[in-house]
N, C-alpha and C positions, 0 to 999 in steps of 0.2 A: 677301921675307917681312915685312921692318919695317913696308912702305910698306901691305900687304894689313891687315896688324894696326893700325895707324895710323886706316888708310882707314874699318876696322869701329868704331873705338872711339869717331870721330868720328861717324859713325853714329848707333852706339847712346848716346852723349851729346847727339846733338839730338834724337831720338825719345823721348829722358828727359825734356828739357826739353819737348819738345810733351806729354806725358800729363800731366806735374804742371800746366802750365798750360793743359789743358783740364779738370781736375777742377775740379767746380764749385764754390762756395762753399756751406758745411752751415751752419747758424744751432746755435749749442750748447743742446739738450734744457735745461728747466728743470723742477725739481719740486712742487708741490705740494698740499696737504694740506688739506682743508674744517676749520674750527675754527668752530662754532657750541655746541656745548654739549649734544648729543647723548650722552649717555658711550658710545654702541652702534654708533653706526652715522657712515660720513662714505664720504668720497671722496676719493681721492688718483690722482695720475699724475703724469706730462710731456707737457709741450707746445713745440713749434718757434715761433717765426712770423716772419717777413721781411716785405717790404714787400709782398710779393706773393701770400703761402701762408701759412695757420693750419694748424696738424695739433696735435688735442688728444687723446692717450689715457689716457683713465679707468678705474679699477678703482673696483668697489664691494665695501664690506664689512659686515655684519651680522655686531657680538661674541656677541647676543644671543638665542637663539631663542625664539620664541615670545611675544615683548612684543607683538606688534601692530603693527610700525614696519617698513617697510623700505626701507634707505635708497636716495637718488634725487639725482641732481643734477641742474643746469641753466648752460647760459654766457650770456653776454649780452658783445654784440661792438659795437665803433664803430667809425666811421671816427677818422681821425689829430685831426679839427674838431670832434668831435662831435654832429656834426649828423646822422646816419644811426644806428641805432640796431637789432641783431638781435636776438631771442632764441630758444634753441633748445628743443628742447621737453624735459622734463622725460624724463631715462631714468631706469629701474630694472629688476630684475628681477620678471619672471613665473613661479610655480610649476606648470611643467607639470603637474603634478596637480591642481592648484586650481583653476588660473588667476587667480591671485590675486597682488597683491605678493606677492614669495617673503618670506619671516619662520622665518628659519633661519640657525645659525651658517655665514658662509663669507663670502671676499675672492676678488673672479673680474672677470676684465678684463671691461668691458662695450664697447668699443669706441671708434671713433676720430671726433672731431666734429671735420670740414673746412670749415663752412660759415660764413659769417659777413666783419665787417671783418679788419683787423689794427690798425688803429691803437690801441687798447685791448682788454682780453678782461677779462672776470668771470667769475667763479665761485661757485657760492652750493650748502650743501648742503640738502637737501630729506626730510622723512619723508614715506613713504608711510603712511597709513594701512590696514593688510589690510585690516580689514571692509569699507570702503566705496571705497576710493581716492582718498580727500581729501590734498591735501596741505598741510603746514608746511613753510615755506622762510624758511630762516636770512638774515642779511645779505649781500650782495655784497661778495665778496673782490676785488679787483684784484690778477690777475697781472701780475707786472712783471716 
């Protein structure tokens, strides 16, 4: 009976050690926040990135309804040299009623931008203009 309980525990002590060293390494989620001077409207989230994978997810928010603005961001990615250079395109929300930049109080995940370098990422917040869809774009933030 020792040798059966022994025999198991050895076992299930190397099949411990294989799971914890086949879990992969996570890069730790960082947060942040657009700060251009907007008082209404910005973007905020988290983002990963490794040497090999970006994953950036954004929420948008409008404090304000009905100003005429709504808000919009943009990343901008490099290689490690800076020699390579992305940028992604400008999101925001549409008013399915309108079709229109939405221009209404609300904070709502807009989704997750994968594409791009890693060796640097930016961030910049952006107004959308309702009437026409013109936009204003703030400075580029360096996430670090």
């Amino acid at each position: 009976m020792r040798r059966l309980a022994a025999a198991a525990l050895a076992v299930g002590t190397a099949l411990a050690g294989t799971v914890v060293a086949a879990a992969p390494a996570q890069a730790a989620a960082k947060s942040f926040t657009t700060k251009n001077g907007w008082g209404t409207l910005k973007a905020y989230g988290n983002y990963t990135k490794t040497s090999k994978k970006l994953t950036i997810k954004v929420w948008l928010a409008d404090g304000k309804a009905y100003n005429g603005w709504s808000p919009g961001v943009q990343f901008r990615t490099a290689d490690a040299k800076k020699t390579k250079w992305k940028n992604s395109a400008v999101y925001y929300f549409v008013d399915k009623s309108t079709k229109k930049p939405a221009d209404r109080v609300f904070s709502a995940y807009r989704g997750a931008y994968t594409k791009g370098y890693t060796g640097h990422v930016y961030v910049r917040e952006i107004g959308v203009k309702v009437s026409n869809g013109q936009t204003v774009a703030g400075p580029w933030s360096k996430l670090k």
